[in-house]
N, C-alpha and C positions, 0 to 999 in steps of 0.2 A: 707602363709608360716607356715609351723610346729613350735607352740609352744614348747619347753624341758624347764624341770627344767634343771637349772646350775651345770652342770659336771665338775668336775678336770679329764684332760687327761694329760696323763704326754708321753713327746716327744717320750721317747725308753728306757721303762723300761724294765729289764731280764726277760725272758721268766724260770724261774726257777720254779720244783716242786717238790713234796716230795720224789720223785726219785733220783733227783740230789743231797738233801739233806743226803737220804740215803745211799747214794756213796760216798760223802764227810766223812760223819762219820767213815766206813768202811776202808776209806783212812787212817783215821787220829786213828783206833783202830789197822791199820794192823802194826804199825811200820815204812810202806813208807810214809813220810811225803814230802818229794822233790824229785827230777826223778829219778823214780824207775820203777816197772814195770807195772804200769798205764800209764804214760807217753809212754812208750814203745809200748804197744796194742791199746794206741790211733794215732801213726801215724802209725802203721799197718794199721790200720782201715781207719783214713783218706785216705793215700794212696790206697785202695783197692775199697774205695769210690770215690777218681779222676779218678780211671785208670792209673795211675802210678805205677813205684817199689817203691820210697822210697819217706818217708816226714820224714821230720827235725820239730820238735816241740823248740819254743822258746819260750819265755817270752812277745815278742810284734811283730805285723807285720813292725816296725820298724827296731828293732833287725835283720830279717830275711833280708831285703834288704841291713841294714848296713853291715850286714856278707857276702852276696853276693858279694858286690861292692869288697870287700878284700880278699875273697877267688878269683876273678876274677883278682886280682892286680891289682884293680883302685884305683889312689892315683894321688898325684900332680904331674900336669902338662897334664895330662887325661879331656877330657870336660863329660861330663854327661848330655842329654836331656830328659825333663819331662814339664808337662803342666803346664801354668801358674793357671790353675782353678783346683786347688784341696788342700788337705792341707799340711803342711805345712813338713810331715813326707815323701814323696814323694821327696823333693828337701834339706831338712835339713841332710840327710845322704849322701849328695852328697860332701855338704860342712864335715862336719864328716872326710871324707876319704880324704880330703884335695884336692879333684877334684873339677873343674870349674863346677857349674852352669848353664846350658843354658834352660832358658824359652820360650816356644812357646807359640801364642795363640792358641785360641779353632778355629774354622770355624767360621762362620756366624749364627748365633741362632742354635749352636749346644755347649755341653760342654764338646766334644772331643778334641782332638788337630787339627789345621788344618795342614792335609798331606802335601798341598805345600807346607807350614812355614817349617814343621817340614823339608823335604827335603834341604831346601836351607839353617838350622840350623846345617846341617852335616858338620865336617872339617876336618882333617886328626889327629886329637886331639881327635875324638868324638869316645868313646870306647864304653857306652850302650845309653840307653833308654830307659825310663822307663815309660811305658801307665800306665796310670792309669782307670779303669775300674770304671769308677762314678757310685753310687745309684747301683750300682750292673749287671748293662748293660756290655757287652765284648767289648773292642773295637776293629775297624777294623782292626783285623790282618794279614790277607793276601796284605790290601795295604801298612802296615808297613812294613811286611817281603820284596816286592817288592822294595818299600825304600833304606830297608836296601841293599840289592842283586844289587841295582842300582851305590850304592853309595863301591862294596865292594873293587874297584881301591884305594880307600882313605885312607881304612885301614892297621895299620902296630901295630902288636899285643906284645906285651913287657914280655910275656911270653907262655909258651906250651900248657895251658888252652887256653887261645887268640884265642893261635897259629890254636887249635883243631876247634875253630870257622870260625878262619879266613873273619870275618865280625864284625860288630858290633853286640854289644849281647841285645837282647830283655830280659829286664823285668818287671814285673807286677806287680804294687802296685794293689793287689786285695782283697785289708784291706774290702772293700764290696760285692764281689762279690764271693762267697763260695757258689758253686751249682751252676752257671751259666753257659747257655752252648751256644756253638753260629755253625752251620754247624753240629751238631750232635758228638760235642767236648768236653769235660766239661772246666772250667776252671782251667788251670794247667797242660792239656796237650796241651796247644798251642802256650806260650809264652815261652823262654826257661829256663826261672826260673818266679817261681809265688809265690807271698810273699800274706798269708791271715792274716786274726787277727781273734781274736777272742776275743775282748776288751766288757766291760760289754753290749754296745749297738749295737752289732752287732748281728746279726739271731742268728749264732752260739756261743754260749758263754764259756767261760773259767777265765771269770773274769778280769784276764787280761791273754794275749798268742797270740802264735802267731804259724804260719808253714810257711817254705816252701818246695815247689816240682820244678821240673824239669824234662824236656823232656826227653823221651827214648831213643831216636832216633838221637842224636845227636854224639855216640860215646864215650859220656864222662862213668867213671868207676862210677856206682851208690855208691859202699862200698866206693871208696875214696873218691866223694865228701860228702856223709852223715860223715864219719866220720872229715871231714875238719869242719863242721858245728859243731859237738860234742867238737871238739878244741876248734875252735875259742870261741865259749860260756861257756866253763869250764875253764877257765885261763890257756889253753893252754896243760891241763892235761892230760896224756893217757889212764887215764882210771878214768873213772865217779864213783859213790860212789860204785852203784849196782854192778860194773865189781870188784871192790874193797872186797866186803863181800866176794868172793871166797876162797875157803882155802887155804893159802900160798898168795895171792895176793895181799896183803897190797902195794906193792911197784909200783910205778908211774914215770914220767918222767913231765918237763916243757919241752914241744917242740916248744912254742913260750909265748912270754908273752901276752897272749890273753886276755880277755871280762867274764864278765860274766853276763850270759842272759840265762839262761835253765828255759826250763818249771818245774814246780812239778810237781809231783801225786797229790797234793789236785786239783792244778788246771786240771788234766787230766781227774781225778772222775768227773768233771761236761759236760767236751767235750764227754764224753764217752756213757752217757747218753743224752746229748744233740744231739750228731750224732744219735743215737736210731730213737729219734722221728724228727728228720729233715724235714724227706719226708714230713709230715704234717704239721711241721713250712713251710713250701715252699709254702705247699698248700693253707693256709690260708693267709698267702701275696699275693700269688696269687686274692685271693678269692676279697681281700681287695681294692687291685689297681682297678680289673675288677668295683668296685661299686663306686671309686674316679673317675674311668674315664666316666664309664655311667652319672653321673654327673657334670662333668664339661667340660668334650671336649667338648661338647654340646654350650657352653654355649662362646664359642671361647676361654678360658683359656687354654694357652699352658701348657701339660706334656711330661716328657721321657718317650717314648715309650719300653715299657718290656717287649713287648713280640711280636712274628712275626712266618712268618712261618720256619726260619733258626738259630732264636736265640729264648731265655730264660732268662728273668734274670733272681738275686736271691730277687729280689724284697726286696733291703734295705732298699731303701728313696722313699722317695714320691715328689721328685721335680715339680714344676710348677711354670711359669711364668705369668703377668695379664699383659697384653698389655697396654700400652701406661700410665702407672704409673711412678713417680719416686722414686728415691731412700728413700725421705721423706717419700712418699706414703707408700710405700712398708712395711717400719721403723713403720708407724702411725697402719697399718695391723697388725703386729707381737703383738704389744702391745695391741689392742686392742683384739684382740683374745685371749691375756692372761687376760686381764680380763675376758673375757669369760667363761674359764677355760682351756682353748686351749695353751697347748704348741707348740709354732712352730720353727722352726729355719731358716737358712740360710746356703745352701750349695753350693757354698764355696766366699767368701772372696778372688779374688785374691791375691796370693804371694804378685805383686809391691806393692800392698797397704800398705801391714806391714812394718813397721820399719827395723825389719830385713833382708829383702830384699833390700829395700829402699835404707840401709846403701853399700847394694854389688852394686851397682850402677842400682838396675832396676826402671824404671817408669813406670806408670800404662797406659801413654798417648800412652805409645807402643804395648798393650795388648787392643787394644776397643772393638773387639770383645767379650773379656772376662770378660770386663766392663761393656757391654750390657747386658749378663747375667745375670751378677752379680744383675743389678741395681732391679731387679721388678721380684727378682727369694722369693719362698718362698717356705718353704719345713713343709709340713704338717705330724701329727704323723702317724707313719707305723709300728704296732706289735704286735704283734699275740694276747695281750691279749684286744687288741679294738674288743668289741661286735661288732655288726651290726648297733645298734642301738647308738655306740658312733660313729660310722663313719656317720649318720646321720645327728647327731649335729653337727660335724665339719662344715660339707658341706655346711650345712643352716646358723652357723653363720659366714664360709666362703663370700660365699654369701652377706648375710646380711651387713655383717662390709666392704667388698671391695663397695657394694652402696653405702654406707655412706658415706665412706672415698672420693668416687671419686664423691660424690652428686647426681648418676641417679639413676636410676632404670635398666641397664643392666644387671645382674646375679641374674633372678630371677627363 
């Protein structure tokens, strides 16, 4: 085995450099310090880079889903379906909107939803769904859409938007997966609304922020719903600051008592230059998974698959499973790699488990699928500024510490 000196890797630090820096500066020397028109040419930009007409820039990919669920008129008495294995932003805006909850589990050693769950989860209540697109992988959309087209007898829509659907509405928590494509799609033009983030430890960053898109295809008016989005996240105002410096246009209206959640231009300066270099952020995830996996599939360690001949991730996370571990096991791994100098994490914790869940009445003994997962999943650092030769060291004191822990000689 490869001896290393003792490295500090840290989980998902920002990919930032003196570029982003000097676009922040420029932000904050032009007089735009909040959305102005940096914000503006970056969901140009985004949008032009999904393949869509318009993107909504917000404050978190949270924001974006919450603003969805209400621009859609989902509120109490509405059910709302999402997976029990993801976090916790996925199903907490559900509640938010004052709509019912319903968790599926994942399949059988998969950390999708399972399709049949999710079918027999549908009720004449059930207005969206909400995939969630883990580690940066798409999920299967065409058996969702199918799903839903199966299930569209059920549906009875409580306004014109609904109405425009006339089905239950897919959306996409794809807080991971910015650049992923699956069918020669990207993501964002598949789902009918697609909420990303761009929170400090994601590929793309903005510090904190967030967008969404939505489909073209589906009839809806792109000016009116982008501007619903501009609403709902400026306290309901009609005109944003920048529409404001116009000459004569001081005067605004309240058209509802809305939210506030907008991006800035400081925060846009960084997306702006971080879309720049993406293609190459992409690349070297790429680069990185290919040398985790040469390494340990090998070696029977299960990982999420990222890449195939019809899909792409965005290669967020680095998830992997050790067969026949337990949760302690798993627990004894994470710490001991941190001594190492190995940060690692856990992706994800189901929902029942937490407290907050717990209290809405779910248990975890109804979710074992996701339990399974859960138990002996460990998620190894993934970003761009790991050498070659830190992913290396990972591997070997991956390796190393899982013998130990389970007393063989197995992964060597």
């Amino acid at each position: 085995m490869i001896e290393f000196e003792k490295r500090n890797i840290s989980f998902s630090p920002p990919d930032v450099m003196e570029e982003e820096i000097e676009e922040v500066i420029k932000a904050m020397k032009s007089g735009w310090i909040t959305t102005g028109p940096r914000t503006k040419e970056f969901e140009k930009r985004i949008a032009k880079y999904l393949r869509v007409n318009k993107a909504a820039c917000l404050n978190s990919a949270t924001a974006s889903m919450e603003l969805t669920l209400r621009i859609l008129g989902i509120g109490p008495g509405d059910e709302v379906i999402t997976s029990s294995y993801t976090y916790t932003a996925s199903a907490s805006i559900i509640d938010h909107v004052g709509a019912k909850i319903v968790l599926v589990d994942t399949a059988p050693d998969s950390f999708e939803m399972d399709n049949d769950k999710l079918a027999d989860a549908i009720t004449e209540n059930t207005k969206a769904i909400i995939a969630v697109d883990i580690a940066g992988v798409m999920c299967d959309y065409d058996t969702i859409y199918e799903i839903v087209d199966s299930k569209k007898n059920l549906f009875k829509p409580n306004n014109d938007l609904q109405l425009l659907f006339n089905r239950i509405i897919v959306v996409t928590d794809a807080a991971h997966a910015f650049g992923a494509e699956r069918n020669g799609m990207k993501c964002g033009q598949v789902s009918d609304f697609t909420c990303f983030s761009f929170h400090a430890v994601k590929n793309l960053t903005t510090a904190e922020g967030g967008a969404v898109v939505w489909r073209n295809d589906r009839g809806l008016d792109d000016d009116w719903i982008y501007k619903q989005y501009m609403l709902y996240s400026l306290h309901g105002q009609s005109k944003d600051a920048l529409a404001k410096t116009q000459i004569g246009s001081w005067e605004y209206d309240i058209v509802y008592p809305a939210y506030k959640c907008n991006m800035t231009d400081i925060m846009a300066s960084i997306g702006l230059i971080q879309l720049d270099r993406y293609v190459g952020l992409l690349d070297r995830r790429r680069e990185i998974i290919e040398m985790y996996d040469r390494e340990l599939i090998p070696l029977g360690i299960q990982t999420l698959q990222h890449y195939g001949e019809e899909f792409s991730s965005s290669g967020h996370l680095y998830l992997v499973r050790i067969p026949k571990i337990s949760e302690k096991e798993r627990n004894k791994i994470i710490v001991r790699m941190a001594e190492a100098g190995v940060a690692c994490n856990v992706h994800y914790k189901p929902l029942p488990m937490f407290t907050a869940y717990k209290n809405l009445g779910f248990d975890i003994k109804d979710y074992q699928n996701a339990y399974n997962q859960y138990i002996n999943e460990v998620t190894l650092p993934l970003h761009t500024l790991l050498s070659d030769e830190d992913v290396e060291y990972v591997v070997e004191n991956f390796k190393k510490i899982i013998n130990e822990v389970q007393g063989g000689q197995q992964y060597v």
